[in-house]
C-alpha positions as a Markdown table, in Angstrom:
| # | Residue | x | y | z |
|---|---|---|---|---|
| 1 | Unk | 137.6 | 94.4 | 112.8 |
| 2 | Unk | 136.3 | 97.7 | 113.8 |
| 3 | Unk | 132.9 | 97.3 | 112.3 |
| 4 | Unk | 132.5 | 93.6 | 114.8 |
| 5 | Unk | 132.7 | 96.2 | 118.1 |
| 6 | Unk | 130.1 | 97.4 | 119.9 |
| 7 | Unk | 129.2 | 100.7 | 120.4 |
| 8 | Unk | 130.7 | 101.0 | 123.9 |
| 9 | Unk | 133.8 | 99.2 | 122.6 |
| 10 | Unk | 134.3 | 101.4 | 120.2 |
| 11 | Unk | 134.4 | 104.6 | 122.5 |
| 12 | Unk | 137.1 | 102.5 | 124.5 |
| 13 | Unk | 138.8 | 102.0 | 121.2 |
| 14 | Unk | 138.7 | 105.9 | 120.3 |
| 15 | Unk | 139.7 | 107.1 | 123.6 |
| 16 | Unk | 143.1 | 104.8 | 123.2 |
| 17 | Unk | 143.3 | 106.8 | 120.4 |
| 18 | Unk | 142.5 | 105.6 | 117.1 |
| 19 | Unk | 140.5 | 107.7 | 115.1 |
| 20 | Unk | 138.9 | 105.1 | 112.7 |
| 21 | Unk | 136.7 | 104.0 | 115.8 |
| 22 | Unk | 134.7 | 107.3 | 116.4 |
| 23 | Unk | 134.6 | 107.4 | 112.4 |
| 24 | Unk | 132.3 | 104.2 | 113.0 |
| 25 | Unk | 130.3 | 105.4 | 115.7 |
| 26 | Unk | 129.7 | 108.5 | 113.5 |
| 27 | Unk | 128.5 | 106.1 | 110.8 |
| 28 | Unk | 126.6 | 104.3 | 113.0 |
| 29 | Unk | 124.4 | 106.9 | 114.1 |
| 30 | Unk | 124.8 | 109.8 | 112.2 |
| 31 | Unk | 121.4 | 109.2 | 110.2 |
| 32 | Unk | 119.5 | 108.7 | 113.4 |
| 33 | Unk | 121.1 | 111.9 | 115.0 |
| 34 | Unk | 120.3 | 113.6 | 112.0 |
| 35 | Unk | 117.0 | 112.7 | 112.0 |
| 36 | Unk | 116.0 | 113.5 | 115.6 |
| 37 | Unk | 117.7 | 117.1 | 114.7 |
| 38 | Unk | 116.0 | 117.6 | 111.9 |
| 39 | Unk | 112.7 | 116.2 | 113.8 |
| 40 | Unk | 113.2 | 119.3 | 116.4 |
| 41 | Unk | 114.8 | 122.3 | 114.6 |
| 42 | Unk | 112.7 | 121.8 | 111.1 |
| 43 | Unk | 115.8 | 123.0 | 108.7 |
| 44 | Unk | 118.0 | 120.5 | 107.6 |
| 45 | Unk | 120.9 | 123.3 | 107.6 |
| 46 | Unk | 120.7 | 124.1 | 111.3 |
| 47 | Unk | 119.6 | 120.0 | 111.9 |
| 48 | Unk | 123.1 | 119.7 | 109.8 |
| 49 | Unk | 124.9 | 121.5 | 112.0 |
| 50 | Unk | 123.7 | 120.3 | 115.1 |
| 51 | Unk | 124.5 | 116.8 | 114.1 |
| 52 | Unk | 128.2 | 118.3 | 113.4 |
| 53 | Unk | 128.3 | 119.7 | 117.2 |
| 54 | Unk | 127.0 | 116.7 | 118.5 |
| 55 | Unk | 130.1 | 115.2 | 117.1 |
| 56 | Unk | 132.2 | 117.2 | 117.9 |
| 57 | Unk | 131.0 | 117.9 | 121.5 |
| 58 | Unk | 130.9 | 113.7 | 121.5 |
| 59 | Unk | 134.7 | 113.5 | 120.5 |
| 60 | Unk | 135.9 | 116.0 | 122.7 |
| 61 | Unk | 134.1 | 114.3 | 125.6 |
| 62 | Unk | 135.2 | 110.5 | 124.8 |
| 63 | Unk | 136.9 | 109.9 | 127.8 |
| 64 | Unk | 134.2 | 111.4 | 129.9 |
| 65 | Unk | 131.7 | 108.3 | 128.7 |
| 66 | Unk | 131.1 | 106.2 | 131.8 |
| 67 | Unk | 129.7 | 103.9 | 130.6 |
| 68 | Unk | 126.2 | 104.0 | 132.6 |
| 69 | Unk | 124.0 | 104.8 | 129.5 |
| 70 | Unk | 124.5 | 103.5 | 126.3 |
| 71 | Unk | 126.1 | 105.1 | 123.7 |
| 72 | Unk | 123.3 | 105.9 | 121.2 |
| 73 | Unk | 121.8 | 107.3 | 124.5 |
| 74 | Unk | 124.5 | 109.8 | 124.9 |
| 75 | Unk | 124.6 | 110.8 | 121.5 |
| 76 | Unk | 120.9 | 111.2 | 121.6 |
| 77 | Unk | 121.1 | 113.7 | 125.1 |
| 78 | Unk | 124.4 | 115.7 | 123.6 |
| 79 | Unk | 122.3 | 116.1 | 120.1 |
| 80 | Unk | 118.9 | 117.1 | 121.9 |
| 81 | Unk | 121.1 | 119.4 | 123.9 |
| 82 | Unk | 122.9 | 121.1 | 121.0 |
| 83 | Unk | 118.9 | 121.3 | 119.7 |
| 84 | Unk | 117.9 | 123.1 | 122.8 |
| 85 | Unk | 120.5 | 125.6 | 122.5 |
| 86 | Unk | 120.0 | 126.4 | 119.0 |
| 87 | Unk | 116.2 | 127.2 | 119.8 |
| 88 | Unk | 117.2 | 128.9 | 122.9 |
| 89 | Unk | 119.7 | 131.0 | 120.0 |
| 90 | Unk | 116.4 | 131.7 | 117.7 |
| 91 | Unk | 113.6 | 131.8 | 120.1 |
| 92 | Unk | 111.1 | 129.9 | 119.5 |
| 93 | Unk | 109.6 | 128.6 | 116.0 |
| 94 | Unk | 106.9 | 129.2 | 114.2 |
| 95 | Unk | 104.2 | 127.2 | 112.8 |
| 96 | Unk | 105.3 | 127.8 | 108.8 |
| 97 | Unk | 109.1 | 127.2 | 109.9 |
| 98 | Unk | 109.6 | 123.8 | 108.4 |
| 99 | Unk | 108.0 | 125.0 | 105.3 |
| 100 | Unk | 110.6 | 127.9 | 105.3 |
| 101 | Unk | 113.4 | 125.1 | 102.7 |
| 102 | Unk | 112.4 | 125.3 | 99.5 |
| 103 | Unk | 111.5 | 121.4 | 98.8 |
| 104 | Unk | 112.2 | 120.0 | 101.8 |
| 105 | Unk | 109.5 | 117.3 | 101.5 |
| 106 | Unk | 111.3 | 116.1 | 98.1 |
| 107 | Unk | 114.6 | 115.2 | 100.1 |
| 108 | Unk | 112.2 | 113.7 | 102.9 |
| 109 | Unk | 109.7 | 111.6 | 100.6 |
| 110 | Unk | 110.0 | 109.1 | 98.8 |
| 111 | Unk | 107.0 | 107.7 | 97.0 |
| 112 | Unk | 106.5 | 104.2 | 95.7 |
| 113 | Unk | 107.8 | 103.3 | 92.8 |
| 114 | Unk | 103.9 | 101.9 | 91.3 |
| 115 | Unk | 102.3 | 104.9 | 93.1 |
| 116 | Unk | 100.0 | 107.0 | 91.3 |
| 117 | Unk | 100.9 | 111.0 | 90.5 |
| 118 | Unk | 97.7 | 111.6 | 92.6 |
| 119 | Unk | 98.8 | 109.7 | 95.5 |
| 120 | Unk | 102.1 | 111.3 | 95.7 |
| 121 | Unk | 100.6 | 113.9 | 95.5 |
| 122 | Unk | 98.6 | 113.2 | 98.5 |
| 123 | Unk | 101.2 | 111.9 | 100.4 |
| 124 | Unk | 102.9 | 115.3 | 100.1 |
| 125 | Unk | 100.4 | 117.1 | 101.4 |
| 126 | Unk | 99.9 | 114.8 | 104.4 |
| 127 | Unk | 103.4 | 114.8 | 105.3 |
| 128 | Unk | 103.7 | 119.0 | 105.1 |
| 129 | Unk | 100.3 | 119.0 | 107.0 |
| 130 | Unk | 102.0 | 116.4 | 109.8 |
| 131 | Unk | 105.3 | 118.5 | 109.4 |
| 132 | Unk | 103.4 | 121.5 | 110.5 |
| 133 | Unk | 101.6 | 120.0 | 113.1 |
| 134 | Unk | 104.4 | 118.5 | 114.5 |
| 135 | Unk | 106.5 | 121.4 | 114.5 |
| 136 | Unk | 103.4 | 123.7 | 115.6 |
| 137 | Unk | 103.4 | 121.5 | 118.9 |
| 138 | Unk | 106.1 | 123.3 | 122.0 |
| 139 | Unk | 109.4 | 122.3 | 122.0 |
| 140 | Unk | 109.3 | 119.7 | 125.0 |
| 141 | Unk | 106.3 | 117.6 | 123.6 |
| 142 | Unk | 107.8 | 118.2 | 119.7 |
| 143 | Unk | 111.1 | 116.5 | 121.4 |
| 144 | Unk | 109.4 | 113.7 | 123.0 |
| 145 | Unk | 107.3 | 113.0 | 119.8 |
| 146 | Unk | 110.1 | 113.0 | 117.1 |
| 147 | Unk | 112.1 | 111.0 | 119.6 |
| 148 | Unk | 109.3 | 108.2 | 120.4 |
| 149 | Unk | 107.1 | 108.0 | 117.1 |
| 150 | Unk | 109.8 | 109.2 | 114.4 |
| 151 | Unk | 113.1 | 107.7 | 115.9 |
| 152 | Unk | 111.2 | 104.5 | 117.5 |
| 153 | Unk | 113.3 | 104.9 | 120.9 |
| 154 | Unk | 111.4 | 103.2 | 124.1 |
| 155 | Unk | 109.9 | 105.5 | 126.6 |
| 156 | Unk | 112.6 | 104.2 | 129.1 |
| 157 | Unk | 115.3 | 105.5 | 126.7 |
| 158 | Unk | 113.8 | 108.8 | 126.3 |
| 159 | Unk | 113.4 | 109.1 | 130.2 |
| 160 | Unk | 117.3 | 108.3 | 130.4 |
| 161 | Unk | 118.1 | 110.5 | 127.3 |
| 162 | Unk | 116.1 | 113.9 | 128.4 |
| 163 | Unk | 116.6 | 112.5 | 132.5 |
| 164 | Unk | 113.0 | 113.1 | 133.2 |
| 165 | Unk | 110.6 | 110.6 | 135.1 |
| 166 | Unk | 109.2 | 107.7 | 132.7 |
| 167 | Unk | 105.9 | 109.0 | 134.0 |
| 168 | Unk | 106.7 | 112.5 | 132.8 |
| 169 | Unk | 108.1 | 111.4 | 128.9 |
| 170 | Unk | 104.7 | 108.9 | 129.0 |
| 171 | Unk | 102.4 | 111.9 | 129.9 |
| 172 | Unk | 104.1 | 114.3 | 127.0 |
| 173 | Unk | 103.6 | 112.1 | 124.2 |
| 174 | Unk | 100.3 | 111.4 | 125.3 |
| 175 | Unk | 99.3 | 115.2 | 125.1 |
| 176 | Unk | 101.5 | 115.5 | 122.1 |
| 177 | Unk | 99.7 | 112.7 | 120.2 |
| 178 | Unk | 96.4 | 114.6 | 121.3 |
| 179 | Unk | 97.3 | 118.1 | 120.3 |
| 180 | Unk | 98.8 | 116.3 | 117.3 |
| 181 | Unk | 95.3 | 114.5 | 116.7 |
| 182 | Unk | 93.1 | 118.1 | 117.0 |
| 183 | Unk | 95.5 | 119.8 | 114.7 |
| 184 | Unk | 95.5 | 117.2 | 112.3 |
| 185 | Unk | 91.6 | 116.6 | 112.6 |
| 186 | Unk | 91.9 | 120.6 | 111.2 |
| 187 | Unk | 93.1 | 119.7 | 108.2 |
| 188 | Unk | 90.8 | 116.9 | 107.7 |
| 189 | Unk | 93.7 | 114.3 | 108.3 |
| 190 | Unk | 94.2 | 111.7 | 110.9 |
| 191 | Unk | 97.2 | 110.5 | 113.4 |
| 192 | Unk | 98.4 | 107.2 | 111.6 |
């Protein structure tokens, strides 16, 4: 029964308290909250624990949920918040900073099962070079860009999930895609 509701009926379910319905909406979207975490901090520990804040700060704000976004829009804005605050906590990254986990492309990649050890091997080192690049790139274009080419949202959702102008999210993954392209072009690579 719970797993027929939507996402907003859900949050009406959990704030008449039952617990079982925010336990779906944490299934629901706790991959794609991890995800856009990891996309901005770089370290799955501290992506890990944003994800757990976001839920938290999510639960203790149920009843506060009007209703005028959707709900994987809220999540998204409380996660990118918790985000913002941890890099606010740390200052700001640097360039070698998602290379800082041991393997952390091992948990991320997965080849093809009829790939070649040389094109895994390839595909490794594209994805650390586009890791770096990506998380070389500021924090409010690196936001923009995890959120538009790595989570697939719309440019509308974005503009409702950071609340900045649709002109202004357009124009940031534009320069982020370019500064993305230059780095890239560096290493010999290209923007897929």
């Amino acid at each position: 029964m719970i797993k027929s509701l939507t996402d907003e009926q859900l949050v009406e379910t959990a704030v008449a308290e039952n617990p079982d319905a925010f336990g779906e909406i944490v299934k629901r979207w706790e991959r794609k909250i991890f995800a856009l975490c990891f996309g901005m901090l770089g370290r799955e520990d501290e992506a890990r624990d944003a994800v757990q804040e976001t839920f938290i700060s999510a639960y203790r704000n149920l009843s506060n949920f009007r209703g005028e976004a959707k709900v994987s829009s809220w999540l998204h804005r409380i996660a990118v918040n918790q985000c913002l605050t941890k890099q606010r906590r740390t200052k700001t990254r640097s360039e070698t900073y998602l290379d800082d986990e041991e393997n952390a492309e091992e948990r991320v990649f997965v080849a093809p099962l009829h790939s070649s050890p040389a094109r895994v091997a390839e595909q490794k080192e594209r994805l650390t070079h586009v890791r770096q690049a990506v998380n070389a790139l500021p924090a409010e274009l690196r936001q923009v860009i995890v959120m538009k080419e790595f989570e697939e949202l719309t440019f509308q959702e974005i503009s409702e999930i950071l609340a900045l102008p649709l002109s202004t999210v357009k124009s940031r993954v534009y320069t982020a895609l370019k500064q993305l392209r230059m780095k890239l072009e560096r290493t010999s690579l290209e923007v897929v």
